[in-house]
N, CA, C and O atoms as CSV, one atom per row, in Angstrom:
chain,resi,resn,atom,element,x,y,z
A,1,UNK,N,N,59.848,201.763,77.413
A,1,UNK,CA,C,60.182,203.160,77.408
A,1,UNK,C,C,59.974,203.706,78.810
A,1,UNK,O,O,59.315,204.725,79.017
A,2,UNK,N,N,60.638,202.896,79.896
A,2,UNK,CA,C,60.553,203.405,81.014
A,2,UNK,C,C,61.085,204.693,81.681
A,2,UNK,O,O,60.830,205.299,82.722
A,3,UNK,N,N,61.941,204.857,80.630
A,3,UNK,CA,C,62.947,206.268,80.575
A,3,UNK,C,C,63.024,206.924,79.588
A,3,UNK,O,O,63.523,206.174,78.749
A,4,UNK,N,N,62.791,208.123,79.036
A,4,UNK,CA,C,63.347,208.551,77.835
A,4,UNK,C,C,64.023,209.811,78.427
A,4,UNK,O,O,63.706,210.513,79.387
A,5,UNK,N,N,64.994,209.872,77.604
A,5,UNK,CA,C,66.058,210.894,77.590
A,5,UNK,C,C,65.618,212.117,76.721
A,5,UNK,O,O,65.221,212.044,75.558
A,6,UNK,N,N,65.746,213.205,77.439
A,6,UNK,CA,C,65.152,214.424,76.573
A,6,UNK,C,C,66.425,215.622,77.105
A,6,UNK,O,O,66.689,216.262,78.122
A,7,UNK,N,N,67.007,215.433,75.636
A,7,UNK,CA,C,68.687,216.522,76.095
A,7,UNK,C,C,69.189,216.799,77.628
A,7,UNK,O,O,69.192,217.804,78.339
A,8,UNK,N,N,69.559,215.617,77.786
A,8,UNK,CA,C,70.013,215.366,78.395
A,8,UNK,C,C,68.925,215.555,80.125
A,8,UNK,O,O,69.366,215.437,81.268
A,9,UNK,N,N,67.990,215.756,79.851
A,9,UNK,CA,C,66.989,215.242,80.978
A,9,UNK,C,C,66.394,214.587,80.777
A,9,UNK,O,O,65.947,214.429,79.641
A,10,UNK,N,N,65.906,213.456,82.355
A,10,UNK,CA,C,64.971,212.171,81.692
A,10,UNK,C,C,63.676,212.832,81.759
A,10,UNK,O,O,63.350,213.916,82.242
A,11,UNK,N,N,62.747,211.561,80.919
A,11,UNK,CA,C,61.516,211.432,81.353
A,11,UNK,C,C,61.438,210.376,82.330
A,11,UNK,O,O,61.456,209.235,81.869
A,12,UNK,N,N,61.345,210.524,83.733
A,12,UNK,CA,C,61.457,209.741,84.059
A,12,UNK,C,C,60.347,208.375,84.598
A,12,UNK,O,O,59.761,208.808,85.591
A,13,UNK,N,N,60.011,207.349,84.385
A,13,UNK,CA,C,58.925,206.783,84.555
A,13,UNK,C,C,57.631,207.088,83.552
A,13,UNK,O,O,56.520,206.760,83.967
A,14,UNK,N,N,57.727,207.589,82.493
A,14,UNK,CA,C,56.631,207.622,81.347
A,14,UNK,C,C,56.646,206.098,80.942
A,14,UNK,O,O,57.705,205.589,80.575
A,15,UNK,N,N,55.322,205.265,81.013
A,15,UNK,CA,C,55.287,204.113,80.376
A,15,UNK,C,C,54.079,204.439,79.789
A,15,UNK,O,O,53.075,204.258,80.478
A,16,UNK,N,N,53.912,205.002,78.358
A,16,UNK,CA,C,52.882,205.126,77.864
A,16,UNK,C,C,52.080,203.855,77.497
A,16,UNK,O,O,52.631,202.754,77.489
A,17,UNK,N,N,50.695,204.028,77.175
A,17,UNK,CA,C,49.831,202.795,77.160
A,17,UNK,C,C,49.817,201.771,75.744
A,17,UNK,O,O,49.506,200.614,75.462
A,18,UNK,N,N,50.390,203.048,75.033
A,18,UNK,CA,C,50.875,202.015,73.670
A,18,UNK,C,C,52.153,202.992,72.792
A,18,UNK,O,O,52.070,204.207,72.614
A,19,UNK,N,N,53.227,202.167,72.356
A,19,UNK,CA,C,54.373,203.168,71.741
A,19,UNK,C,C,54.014,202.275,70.666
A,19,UNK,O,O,53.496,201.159,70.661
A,20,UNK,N,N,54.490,203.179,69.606
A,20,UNK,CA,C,55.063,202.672,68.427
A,20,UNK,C,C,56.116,203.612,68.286
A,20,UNK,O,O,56.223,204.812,68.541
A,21,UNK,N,N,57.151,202.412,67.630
A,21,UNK,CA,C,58.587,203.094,67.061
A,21,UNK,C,C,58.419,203.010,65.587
A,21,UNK,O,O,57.597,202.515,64.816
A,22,UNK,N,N,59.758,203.835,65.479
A,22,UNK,CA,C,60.614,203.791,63.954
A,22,UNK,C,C,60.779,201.852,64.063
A,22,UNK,O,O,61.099,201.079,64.966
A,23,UNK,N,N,60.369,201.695,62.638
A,23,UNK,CA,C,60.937,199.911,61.987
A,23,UNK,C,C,61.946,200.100,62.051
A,23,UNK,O,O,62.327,199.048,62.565
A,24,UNK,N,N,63.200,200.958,61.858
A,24,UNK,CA,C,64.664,200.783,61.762
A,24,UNK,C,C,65.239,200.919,63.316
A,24,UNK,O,O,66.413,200.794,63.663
A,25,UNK,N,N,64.490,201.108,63.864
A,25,UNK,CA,C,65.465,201.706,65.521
A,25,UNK,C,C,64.536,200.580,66.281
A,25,UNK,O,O,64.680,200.718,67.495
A,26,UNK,N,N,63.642,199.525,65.964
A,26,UNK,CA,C,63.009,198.495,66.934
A,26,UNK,C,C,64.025,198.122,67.633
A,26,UNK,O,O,63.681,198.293,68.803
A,27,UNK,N,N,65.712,197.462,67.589
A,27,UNK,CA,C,66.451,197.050,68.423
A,27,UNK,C,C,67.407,197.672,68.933
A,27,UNK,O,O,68.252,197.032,69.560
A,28,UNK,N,N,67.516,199.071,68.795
A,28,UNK,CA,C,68.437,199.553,69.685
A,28,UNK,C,C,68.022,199.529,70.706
A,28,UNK,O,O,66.876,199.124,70.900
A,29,UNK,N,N,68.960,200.033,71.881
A,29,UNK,CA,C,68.650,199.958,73.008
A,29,UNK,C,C,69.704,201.023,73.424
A,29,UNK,O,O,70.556,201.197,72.552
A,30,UNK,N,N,69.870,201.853,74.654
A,30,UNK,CA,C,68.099,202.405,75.378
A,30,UNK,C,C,67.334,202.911,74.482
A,30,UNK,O,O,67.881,203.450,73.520
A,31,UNK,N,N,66.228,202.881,74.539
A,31,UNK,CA,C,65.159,203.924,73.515
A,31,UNK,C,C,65.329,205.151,74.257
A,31,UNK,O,O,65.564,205.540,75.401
A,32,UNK,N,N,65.043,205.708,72.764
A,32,UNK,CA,C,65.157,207.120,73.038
A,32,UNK,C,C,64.184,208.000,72.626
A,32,UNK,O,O,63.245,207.206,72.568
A,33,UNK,N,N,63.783,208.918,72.343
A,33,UNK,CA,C,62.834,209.833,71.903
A,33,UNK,C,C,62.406,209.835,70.123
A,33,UNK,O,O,61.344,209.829,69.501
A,34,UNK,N,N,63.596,209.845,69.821
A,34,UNK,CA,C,64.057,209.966,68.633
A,34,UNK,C,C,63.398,208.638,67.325
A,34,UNK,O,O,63.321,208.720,66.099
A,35,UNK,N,N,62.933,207.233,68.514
A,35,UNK,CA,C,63.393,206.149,68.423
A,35,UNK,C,C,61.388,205.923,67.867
A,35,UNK,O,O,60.833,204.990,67.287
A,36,UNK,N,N,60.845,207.247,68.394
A,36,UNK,CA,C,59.164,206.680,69.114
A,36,UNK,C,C,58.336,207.748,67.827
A,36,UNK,O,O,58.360,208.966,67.649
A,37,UNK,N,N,57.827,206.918,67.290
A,37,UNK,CA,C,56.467,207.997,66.139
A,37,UNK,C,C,55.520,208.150,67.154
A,37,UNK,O,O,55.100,209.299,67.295
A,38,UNK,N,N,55.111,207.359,67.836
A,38,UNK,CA,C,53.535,207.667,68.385
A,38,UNK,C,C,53.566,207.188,69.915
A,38,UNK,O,O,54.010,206.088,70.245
A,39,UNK,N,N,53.063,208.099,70.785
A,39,UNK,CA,C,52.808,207.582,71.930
A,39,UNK,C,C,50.846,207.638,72.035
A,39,UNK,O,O,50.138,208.321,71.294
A,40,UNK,N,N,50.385,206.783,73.081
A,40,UNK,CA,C,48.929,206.974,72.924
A,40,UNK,C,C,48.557,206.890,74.581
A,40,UNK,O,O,49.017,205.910,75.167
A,41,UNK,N,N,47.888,207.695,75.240
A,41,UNK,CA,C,47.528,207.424,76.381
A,41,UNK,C,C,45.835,207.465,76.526
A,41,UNK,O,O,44.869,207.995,75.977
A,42,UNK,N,N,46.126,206.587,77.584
A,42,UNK,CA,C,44.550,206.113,78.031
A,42,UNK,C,C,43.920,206.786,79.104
A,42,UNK,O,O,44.263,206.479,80.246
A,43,UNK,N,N,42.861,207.850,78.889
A,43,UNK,CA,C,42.722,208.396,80.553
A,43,UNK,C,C,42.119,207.385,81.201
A,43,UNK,O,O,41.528,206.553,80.511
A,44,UNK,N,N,42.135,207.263,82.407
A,44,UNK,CA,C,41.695,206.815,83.564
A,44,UNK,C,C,41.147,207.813,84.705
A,44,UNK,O,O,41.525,208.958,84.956
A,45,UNK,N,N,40.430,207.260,85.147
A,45,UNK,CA,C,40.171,208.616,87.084
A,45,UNK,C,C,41.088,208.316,87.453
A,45,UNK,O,O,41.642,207.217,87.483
A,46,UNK,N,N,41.482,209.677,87.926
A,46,UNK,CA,C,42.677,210.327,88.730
A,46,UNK,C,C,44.218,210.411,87.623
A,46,UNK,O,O,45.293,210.885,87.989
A,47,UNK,N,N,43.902,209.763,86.121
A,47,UNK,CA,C,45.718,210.723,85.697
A,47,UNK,C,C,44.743,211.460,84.667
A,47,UNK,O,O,45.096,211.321,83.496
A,48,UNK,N,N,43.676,212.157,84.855
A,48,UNK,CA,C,43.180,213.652,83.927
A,48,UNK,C,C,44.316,214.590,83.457
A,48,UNK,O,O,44.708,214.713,82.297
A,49,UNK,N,N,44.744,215.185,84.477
A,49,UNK,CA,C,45.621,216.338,84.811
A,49,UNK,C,C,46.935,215.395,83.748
A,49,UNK,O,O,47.234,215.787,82.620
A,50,UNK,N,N,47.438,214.395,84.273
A,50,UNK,CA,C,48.889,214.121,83.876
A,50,UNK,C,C,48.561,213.497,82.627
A,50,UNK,O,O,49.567,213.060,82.067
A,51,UNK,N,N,47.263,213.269,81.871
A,51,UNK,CA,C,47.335,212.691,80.592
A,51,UNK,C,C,46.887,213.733,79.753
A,51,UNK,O,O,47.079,213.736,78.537
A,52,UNK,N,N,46.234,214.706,80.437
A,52,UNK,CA,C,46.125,216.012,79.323
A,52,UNK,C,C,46.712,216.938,78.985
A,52,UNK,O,O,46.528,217.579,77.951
A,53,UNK,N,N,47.933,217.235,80.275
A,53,UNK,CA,C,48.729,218.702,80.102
A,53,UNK,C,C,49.903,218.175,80.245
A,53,UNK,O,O,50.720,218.445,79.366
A,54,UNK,N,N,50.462,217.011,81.716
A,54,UNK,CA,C,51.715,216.618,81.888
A,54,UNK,C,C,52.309,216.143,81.047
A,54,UNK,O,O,53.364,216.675,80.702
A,55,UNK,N,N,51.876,215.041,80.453
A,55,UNK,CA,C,52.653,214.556,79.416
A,55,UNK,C,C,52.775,214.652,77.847
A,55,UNK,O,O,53.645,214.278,77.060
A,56,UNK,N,N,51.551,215.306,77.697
A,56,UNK,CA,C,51.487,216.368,76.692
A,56,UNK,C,C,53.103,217.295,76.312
A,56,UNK,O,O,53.927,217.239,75.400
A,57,UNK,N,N,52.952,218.082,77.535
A,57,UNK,CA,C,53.553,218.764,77.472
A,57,UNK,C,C,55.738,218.275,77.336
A,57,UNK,O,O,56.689,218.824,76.780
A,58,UNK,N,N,55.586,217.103,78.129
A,58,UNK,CA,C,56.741,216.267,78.050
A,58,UNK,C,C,57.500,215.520,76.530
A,58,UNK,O,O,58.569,215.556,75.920
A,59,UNK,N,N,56.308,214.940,76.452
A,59,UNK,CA,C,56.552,213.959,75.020
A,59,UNK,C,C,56.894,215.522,73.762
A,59,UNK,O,O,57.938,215.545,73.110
A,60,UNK,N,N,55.989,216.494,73.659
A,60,UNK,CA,C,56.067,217.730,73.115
A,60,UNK,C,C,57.909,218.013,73.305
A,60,UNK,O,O,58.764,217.725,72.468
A,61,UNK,N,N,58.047,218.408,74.143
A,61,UNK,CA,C,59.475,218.582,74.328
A,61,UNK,C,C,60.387,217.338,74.152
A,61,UNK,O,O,61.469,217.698,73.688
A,62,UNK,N,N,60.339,216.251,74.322
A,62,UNK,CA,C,61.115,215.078,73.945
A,62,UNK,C,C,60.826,215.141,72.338
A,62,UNK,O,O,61.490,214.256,71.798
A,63,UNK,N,N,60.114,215.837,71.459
A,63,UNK,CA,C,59.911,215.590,69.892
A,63,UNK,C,C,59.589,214.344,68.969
A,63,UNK,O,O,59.893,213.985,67.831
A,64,UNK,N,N,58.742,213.809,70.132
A,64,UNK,CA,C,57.536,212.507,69.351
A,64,UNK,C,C,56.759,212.864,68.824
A,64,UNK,O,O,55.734,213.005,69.492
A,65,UNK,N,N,56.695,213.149,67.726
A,65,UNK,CA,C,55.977,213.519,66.316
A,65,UNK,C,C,54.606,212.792,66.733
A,65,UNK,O,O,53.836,213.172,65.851
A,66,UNK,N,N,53.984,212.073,67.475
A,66,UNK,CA,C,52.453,211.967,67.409
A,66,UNK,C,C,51.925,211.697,68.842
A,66,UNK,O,O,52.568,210.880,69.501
A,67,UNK,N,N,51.069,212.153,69.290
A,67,UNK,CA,C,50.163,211.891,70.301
A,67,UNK,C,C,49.244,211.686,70.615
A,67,UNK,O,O,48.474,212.646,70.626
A,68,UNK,N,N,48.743,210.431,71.040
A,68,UNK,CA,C,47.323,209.802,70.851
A,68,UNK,C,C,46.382,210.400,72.369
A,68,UNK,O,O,47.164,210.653,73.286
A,69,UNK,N,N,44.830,210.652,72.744
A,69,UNK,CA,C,44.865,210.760,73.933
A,69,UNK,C,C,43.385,209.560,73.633
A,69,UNK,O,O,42.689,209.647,72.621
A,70,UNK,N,N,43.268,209.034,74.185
A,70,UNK,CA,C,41.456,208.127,74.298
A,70,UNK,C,C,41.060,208.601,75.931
A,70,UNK,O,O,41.651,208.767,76.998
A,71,UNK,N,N,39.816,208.689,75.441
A,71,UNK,CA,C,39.125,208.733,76.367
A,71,UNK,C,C,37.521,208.234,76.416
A,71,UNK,O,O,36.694,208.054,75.522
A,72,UNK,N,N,37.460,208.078,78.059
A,72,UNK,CA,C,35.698,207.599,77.556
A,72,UNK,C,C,34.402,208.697,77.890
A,72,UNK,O,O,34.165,209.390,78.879
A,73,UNK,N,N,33.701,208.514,76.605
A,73,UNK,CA,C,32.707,209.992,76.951
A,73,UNK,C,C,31.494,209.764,78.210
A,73,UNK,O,O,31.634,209.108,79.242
A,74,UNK,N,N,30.737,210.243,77.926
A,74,UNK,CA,C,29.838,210.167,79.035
A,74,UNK,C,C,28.697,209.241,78.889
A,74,UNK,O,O,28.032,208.751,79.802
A,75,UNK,N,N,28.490,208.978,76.945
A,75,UNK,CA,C,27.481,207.353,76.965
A,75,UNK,C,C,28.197,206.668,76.585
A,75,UNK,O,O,27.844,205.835,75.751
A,76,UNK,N,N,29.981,206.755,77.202
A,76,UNK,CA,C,30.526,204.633,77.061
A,76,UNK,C,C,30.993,205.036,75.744
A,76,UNK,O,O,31.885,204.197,75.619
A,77,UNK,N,N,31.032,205.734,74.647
A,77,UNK,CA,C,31.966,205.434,73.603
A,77,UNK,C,C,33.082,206.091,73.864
A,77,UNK,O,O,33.091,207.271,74.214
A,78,UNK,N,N,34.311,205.236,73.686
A,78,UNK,CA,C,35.565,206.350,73.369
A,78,UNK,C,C,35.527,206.976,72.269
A,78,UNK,O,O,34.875,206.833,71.235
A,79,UNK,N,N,36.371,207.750,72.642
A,79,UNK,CA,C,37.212,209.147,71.660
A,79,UNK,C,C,38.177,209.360,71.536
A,79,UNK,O,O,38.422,208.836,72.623
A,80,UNK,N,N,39.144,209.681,71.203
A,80,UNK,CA,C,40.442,209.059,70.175
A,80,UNK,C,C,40.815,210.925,70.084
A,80,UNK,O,O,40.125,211.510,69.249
A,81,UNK,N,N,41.741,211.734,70.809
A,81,UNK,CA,C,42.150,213.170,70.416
A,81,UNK,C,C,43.473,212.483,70.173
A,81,UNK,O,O,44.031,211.702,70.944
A,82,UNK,N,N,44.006,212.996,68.674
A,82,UNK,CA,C,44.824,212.839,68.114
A,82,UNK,C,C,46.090,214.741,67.862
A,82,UNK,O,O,45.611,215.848,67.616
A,83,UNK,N,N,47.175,214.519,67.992
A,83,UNK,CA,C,47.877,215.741,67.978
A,83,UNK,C,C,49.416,215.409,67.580
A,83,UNK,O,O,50.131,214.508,68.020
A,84,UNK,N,N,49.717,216.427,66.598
A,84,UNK,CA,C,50.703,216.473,65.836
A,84,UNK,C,C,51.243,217.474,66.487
A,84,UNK,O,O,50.672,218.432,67.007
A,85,UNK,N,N,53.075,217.065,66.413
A,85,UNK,CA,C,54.197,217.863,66.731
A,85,UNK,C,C,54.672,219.087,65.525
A,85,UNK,O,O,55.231,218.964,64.435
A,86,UNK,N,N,54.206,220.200,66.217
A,86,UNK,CA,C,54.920,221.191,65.594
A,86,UNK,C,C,56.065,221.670,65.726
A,86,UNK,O,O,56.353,222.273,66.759
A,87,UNK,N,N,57.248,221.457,64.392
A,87,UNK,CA,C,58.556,221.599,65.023
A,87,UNK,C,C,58.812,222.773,65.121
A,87,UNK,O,O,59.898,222.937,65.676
A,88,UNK,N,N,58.126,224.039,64.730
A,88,UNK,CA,C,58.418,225.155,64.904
A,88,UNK,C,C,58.677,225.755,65.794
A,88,UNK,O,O,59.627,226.495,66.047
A,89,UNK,N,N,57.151,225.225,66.748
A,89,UNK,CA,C,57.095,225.287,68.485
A,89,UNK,C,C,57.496,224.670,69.536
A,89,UNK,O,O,57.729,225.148,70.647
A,90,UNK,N,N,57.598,223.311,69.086
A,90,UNK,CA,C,58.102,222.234,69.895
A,90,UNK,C,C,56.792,221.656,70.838
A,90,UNK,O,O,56.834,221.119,71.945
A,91,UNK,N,N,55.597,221.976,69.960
A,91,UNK,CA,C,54.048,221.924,71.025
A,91,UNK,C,C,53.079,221.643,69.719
A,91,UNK,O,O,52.884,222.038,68.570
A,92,UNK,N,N,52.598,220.671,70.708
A,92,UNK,CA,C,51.678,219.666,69.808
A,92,UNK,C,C,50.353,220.866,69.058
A,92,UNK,O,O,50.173,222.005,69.487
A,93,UNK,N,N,49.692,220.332,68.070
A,93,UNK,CA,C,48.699,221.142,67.346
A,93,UNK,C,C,47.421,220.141,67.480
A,93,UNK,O,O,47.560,218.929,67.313
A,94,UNK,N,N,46.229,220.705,67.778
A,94,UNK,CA,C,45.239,219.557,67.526
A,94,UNK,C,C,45.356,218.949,66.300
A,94,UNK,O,O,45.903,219.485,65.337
A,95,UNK,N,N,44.902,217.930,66.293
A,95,UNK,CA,C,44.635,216.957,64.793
A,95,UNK,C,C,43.247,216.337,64.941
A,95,UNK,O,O,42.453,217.163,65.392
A,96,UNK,N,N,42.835,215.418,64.757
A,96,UNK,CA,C,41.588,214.931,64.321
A,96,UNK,C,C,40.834,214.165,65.471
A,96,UNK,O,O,41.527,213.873,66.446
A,97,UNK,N,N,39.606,213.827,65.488
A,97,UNK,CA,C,39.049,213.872,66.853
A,97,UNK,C,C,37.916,212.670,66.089
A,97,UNK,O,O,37.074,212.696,65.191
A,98,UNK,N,N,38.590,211.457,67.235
A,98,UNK,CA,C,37.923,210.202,66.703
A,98,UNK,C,C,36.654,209.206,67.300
A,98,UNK,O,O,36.937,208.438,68.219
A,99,UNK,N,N,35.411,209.229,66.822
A,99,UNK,CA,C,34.255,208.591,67.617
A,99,UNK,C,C,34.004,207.485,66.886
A,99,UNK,O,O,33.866,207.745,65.691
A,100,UNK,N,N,33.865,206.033,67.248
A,100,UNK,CA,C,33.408,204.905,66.704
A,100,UNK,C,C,34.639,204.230,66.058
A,100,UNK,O,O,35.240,203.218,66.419
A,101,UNK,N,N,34.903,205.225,64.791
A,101,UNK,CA,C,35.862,204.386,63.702
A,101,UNK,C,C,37.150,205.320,63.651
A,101,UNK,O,O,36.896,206.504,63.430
A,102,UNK,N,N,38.232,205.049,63.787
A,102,UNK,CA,C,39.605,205.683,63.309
A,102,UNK,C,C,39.768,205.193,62.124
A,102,UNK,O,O,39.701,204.068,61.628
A,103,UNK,N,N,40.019,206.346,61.721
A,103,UNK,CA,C,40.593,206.085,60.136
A,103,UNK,C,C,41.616,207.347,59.701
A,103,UNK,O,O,41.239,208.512,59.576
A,104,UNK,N,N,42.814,206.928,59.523
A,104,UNK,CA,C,43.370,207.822,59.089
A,104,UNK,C,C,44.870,207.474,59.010
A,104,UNK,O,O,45.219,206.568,59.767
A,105,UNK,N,N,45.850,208.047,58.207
A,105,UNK,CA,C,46.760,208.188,57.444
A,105,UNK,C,C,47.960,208.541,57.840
A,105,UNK,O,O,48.992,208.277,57.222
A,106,UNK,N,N,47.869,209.395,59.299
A,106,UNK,CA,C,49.032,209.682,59.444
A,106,UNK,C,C,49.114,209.807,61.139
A,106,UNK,O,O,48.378,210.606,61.719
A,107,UNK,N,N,50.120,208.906,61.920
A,107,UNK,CA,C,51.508,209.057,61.109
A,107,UNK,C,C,51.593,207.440,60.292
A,107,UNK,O,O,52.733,207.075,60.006
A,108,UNK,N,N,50.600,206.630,59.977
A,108,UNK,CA,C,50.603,205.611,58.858
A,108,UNK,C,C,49.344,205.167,58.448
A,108,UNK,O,O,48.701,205.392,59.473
A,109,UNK,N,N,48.713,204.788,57.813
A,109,UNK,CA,C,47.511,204.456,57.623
A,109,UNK,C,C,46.812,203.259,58.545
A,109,UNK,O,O,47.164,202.084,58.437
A,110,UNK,N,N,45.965,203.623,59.297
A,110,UNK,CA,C,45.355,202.468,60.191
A,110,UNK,C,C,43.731,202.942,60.338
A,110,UNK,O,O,43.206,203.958,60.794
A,111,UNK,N,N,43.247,201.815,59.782
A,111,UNK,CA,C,41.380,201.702,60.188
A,111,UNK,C,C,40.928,200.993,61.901
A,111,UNK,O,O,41.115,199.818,62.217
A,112,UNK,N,N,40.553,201.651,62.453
A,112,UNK,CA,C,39.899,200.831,63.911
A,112,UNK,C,C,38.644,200.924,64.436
A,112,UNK,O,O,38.213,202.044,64.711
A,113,UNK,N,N,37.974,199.948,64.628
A,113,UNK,CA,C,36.862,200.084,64.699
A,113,UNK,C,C,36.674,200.189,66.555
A,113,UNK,O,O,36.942,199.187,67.217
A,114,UNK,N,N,36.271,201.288,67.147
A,114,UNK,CA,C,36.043,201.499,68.537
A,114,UNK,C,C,35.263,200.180,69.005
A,114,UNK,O,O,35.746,199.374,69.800
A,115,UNK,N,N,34.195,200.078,68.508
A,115,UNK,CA,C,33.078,199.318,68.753
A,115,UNK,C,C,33.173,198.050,68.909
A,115,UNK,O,O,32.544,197.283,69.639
A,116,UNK,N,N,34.109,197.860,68.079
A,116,UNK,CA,C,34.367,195.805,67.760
A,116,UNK,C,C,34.909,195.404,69.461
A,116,UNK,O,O,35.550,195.843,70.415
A,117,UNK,N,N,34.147,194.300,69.003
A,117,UNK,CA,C,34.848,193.325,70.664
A,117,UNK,C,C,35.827,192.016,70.089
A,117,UNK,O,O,36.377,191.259,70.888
């Protein structure tokens, strides 16, 4: 998803850290927006700014129904901010806020354990 197309403007260079698609659209090609349930990004030092507001705000307007953000806290565990697309607004809503274990249902049911090596 080196490109996604968002009416007719790109995204250009978004390679999020993990996509999941629609099962029915895995082989089309180009991907498209349309194509992606979940994007998930990983902060790192120095993309703060572009993993909390930039692309937030991008994927929001491209209409990828889920957005993952992880991050690491200050004693070493990640955290997991999870946010749902509101189509009303076209801007994500908080959703559920994950320490140790993910568990949850939507946008499919998946258990993860932070901790496991």
């Amino acid at each position: 998803m080196s490109r996604l197309l968002e009416g007719g403007t790109h995204l250009t260079n978004r390679r999020p850290d993990v996509i999941v698609y629609r099962a029915e659209t895995i082989d089309l090609t180009p991907t498209r927006p349309e194509h992606v349930l979940l994007v998930v990004e990983v902060v790192s030092p120095g993309s703060e700014t572009t993993d909390r507001i930039v692309k937030v705000d991008q994927y929001a307007k491209a209409s990828i129904p889920f957005y993952w953000r992880i991050e690491q806290a200050a004693t070493g565990v990640p955290i997991i901010y999870t946010y749902v697309l509101d189509p009303a607004t076209n801007a994500y809503r908080d959703g559920e806020m994950f320490t140790g274990v993910i568990k949850t249902a939507a946008p499919f049911s998946v258990t993860v354990d932070l901790g496991a090596t």
